[in-house]
C-alpha positions as a Markdown table, in Angstrom:
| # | Residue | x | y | z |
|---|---|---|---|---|
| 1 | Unk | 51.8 | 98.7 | 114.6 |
| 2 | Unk | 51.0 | 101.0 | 111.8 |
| 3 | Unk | 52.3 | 100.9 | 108.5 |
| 4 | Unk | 54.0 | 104.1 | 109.5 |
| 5 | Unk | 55.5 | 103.0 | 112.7 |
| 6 | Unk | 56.9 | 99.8 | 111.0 |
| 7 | Unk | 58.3 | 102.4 | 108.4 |
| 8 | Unk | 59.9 | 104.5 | 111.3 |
| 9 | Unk | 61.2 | 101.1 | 112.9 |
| 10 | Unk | 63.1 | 99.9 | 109.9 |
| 11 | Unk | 64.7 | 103.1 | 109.2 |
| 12 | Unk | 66.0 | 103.2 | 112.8 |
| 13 | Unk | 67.4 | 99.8 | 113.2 |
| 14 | Unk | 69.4 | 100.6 | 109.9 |
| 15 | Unk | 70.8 | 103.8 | 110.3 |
| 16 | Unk | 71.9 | 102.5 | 113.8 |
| 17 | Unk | 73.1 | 99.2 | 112.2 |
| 18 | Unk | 75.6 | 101.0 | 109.9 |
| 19 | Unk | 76.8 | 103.2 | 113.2 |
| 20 | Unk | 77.4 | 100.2 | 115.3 |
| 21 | Unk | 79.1 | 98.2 | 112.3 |
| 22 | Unk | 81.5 | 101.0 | 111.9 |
| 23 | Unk | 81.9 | 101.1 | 115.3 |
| 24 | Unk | 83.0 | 97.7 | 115.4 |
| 25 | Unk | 85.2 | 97.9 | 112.4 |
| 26 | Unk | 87.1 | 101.0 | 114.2 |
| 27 | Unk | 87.3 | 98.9 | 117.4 |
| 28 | Unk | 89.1 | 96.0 | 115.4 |
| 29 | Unk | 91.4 | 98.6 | 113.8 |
| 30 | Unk | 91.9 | 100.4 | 117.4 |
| 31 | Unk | 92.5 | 96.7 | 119.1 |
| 32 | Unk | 95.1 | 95.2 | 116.6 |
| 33 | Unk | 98.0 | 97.4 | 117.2 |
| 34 | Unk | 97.6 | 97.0 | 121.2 |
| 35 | Unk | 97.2 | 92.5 | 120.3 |
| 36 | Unk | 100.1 | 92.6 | 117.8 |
| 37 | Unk | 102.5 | 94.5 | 121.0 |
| 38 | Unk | 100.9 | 91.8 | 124.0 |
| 39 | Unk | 101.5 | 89.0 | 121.1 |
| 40 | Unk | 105.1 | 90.1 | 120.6 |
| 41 | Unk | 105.3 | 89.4 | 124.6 |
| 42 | Unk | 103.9 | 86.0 | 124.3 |
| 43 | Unk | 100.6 | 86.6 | 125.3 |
| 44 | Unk | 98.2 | 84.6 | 122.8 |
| 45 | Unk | 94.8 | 84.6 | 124.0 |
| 46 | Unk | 93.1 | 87.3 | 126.2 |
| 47 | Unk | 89.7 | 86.6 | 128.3 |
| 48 | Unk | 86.5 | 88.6 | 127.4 |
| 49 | Unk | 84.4 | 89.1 | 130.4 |
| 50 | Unk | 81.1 | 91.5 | 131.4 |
| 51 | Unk | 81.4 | 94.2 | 133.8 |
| 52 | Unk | 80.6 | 91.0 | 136.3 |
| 53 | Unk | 83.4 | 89.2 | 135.4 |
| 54 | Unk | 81.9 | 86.4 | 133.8 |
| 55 | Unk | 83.3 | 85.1 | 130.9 |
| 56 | Unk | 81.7 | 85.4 | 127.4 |
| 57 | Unk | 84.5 | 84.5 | 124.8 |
| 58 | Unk | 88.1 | 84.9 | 124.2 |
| 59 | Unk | 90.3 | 86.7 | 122.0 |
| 60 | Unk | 93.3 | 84.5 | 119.7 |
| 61 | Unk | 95.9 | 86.6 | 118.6 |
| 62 | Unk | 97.6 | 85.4 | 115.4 |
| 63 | Unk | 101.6 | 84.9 | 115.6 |
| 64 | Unk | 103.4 | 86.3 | 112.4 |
| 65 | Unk | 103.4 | 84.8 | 109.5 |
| 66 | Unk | 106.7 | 83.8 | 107.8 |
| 67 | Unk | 107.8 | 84.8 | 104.4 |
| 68 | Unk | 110.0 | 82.9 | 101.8 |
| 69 | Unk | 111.8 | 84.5 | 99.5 |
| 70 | Unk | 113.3 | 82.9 | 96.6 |
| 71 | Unk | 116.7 | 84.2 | 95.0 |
| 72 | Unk | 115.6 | 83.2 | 91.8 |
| 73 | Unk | 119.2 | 84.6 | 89.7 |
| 74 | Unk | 120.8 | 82.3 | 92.1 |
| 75 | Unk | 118.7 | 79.5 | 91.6 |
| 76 | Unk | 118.8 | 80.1 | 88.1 |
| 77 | Unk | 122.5 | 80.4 | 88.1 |
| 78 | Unk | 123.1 | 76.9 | 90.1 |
| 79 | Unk | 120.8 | 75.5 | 87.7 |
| 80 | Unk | 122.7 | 76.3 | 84.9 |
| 81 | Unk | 126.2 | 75.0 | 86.4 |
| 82 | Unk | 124.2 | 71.8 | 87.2 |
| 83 | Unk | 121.5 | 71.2 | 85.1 |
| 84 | Unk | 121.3 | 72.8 | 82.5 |
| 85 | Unk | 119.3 | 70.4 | 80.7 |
| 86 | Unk | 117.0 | 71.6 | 83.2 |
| 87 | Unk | 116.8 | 75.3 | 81.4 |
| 88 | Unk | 114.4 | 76.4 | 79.0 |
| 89 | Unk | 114.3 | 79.6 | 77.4 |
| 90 | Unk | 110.7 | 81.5 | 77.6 |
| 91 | Unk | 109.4 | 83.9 | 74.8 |
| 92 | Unk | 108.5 | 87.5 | 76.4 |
| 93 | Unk | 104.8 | 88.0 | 75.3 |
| 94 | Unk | 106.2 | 91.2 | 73.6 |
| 95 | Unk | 106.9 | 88.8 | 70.7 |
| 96 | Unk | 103.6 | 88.2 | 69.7 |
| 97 | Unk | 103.7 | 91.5 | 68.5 |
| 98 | Unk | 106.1 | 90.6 | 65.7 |
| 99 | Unk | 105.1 | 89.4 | 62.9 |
| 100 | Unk | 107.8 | 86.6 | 62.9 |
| 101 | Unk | 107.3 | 83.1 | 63.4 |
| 102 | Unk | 107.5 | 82.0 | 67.0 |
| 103 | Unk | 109.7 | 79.5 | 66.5 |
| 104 | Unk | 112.1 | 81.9 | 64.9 |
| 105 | Unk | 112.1 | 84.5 | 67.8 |
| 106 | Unk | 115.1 | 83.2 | 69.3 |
| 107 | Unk | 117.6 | 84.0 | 66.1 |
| 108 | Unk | 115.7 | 87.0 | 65.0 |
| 109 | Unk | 114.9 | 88.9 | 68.5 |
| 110 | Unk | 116.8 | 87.3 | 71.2 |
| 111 | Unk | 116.4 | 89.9 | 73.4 |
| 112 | Unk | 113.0 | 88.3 | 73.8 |
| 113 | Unk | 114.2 | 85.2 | 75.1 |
| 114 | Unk | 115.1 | 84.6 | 78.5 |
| 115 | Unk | 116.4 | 80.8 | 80.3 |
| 116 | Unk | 114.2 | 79.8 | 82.9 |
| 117 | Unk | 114.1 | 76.7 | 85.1 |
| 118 | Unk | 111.5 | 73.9 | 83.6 |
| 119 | Unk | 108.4 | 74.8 | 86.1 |
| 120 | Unk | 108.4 | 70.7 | 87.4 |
| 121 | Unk | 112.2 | 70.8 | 87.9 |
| 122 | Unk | 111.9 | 74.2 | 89.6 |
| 123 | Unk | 108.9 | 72.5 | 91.8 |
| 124 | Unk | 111.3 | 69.7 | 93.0 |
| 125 | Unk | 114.4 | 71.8 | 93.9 |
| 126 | Unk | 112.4 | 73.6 | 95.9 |
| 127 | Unk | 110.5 | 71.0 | 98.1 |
| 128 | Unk | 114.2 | 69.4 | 98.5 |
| 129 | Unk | 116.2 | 72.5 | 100.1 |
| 130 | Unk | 117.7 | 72.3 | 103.3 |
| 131 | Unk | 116.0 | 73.9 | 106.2 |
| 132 | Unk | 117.9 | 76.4 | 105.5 |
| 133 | Unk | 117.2 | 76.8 | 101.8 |
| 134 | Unk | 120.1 | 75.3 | 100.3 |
| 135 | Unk | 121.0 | 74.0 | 97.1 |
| 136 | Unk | 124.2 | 71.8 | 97.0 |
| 137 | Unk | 126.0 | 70.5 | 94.1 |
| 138 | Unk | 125.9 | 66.7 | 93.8 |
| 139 | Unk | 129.4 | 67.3 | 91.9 |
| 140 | Unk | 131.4 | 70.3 | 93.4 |
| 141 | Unk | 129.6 | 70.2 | 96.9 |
| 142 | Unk | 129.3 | 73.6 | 96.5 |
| 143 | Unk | 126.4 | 74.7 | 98.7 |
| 144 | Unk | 124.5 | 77.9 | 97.5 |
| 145 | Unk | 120.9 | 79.4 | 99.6 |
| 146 | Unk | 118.8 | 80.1 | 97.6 |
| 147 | Unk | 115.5 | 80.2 | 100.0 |
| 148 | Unk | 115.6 | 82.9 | 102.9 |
| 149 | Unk | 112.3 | 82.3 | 105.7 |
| 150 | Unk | 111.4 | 85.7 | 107.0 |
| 151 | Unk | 109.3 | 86.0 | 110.3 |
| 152 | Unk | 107.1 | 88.9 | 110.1 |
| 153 | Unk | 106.2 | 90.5 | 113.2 |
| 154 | Unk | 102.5 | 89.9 | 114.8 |
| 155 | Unk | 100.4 | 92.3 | 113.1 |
| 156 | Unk | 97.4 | 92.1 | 115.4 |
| 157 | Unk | 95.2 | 89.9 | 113.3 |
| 158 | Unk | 93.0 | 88.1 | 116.1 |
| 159 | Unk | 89.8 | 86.0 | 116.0 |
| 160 | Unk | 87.4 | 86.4 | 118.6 |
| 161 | Unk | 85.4 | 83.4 | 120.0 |
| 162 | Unk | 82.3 | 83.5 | 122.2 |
| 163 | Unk | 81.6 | 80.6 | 124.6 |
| 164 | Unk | 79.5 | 77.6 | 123.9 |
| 165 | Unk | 75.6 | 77.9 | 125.2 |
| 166 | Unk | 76.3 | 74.6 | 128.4 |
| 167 | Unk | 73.4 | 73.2 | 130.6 |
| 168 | Unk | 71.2 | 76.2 | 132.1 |
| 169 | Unk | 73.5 | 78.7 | 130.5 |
| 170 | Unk | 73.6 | 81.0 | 127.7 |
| 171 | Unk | 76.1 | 81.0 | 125.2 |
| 172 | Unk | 78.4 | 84.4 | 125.1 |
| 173 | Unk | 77.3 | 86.3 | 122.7 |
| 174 | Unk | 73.3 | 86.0 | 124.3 |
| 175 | Unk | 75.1 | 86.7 | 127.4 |
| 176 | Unk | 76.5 | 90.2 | 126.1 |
| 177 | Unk | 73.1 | 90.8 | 124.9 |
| 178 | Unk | 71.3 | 89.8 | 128.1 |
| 179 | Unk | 73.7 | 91.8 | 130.3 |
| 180 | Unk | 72.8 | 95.0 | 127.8 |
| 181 | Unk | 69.5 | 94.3 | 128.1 |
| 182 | Unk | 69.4 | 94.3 | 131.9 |
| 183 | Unk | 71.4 | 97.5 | 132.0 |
| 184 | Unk | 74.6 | 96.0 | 133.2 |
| 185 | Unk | 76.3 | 96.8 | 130.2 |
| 186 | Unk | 76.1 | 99.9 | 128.4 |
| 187 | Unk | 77.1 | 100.4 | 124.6 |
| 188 | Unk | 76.0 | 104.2 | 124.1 |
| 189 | Unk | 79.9 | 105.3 | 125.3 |
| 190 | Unk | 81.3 | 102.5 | 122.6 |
| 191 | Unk | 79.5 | 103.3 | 119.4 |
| 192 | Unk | 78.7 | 107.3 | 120.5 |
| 193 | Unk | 82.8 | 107.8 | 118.1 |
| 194 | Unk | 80.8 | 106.4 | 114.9 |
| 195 | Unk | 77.6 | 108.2 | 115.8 |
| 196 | Unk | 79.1 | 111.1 | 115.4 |
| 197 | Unk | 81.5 | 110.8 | 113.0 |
| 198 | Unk | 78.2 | 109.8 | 111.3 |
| 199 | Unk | 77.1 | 113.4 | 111.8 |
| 200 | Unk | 79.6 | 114.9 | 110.9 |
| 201 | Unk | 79.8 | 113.1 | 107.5 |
C-alpha cells in the first residue's frame, strides 16, 4: 500500500464512520417512540435476530421513571405550626449588595429574609413521610401531604445488549458483522437516510 492509498483509505473509513454514526443516532431517535408505546403495553425486552433468525442481542426497554414533588409552602407551613424551632430565616444573596452589616439585614431590609426549614430537620421529615407523603402532627393529628410521586410515562429509553461469545460461537455483535460480511445482511438500505442527508448538507 502506498502512502497515497493509505491516505485514500483513512479518509474513507471516516467520512463513512460519521454517516453510519448518524445513522445510528437517527435509528435510536426513530426506535424510542415505537419502545416507549410496546413498553406502555408491558412488553420489556424485544429479541434482536439476523435475517436467519438467530439471535444476536436483546433490546431492554426502560419503565418510567417516577417523580417527587415536594410542596415545599406546605411543608414549610406544618413546620411552622409544629416546629418552629425548626425554622431559620435565610438572607437573599441580594443583601450582600448592601452595605449593611449582615447581621443587621433582618431589621433593616426584611424583605430579604425569608424562614426556611433547617436543611438536617428538612432531611429527616422527609425520609419519615408516609407512603403517601404525609406529615402528621404528633399534637393535633392533623395529617397534611406534602410529597406527591408522579409516574412518568416510558419514554423509550432502551439499552441494547448483544449475546455473550459461548463454546464454538461468536458473540453477537461479531455475528452481525460476520452475517454482513457473508452478504446475508445488508446495511446500504439502513445508513443510505444519513448518506444523503450527508449530501445534501
Amino acid at each position: 500500500m502506498t502512502p497515497r492509498e493509505a491516505a485514500f483509505r483513512v479518509a474513507v473509513l471516516n467520512a463513512l464512520a460519521k454517516r453510519v454514526s448518524k445513522a445510528l443516532a437517527d435509528a435510536r431517535a426513530e426506535a424510542e417512540p415505537m419502545f416507549a408505546s410496546v413498553r406502555e403495553m408491558g412488553v420489556t425486552q424485544l429479541e434482536v435476530a439476523l435475517p436467519s433468525g438467530e439471535t444476536v442481542g436483546k433490546v431492554s426497554i426502560k419503565a418510567g421513571e417516577e417523580a417527587a414533588t415536594v410542596d415545599e409552602d406546605a411543608l414549610l407551613k406544618w413546620v411552622e405550626a409544629n416546629c418552629p424551632e425548626e425554622i431559620e430565616h435565610s438572607v437573599s444573596t441580594a443583601a450582600l449588595s448592601k452595605p449593611d452589616v449582615v447581621a443587621y439585614v433582618r431589621k433593616l431590609h426584611p424583605e430579604l429574609v425569608t424562614p426556611r426549614i433547617r436543611p438536617a430537620y428538612r432531611t429527616k421529615l422527609l425520609a419519615g413521610l408516609s407512603d403517601d407523603g404525609e406529615l402528621v402532627s404528633e399534637t393535633t393529628g392533623e395529617v397534611v401531604k406534602v410529597r406527591e410521586v408522579v409516574k412518568r410515562p416510558a419514554n423509550g429509553a432502551f439499552m441494547l445488549t448483544f449475546d455473550k461469545a459461548s463454546k464454538g460461537k461468536l458473540n453477537g455483535r461479531d455475528r452481525i458483522a460476520a452475517a454482513w460480511q457473508s452478504g446475508e445482511l445488508s446495511i446500504a438500505e439502513m445508513i443510505r437516510p444519513a448518506i444523503e442527508a450527508g449530501e445534501q448538507g
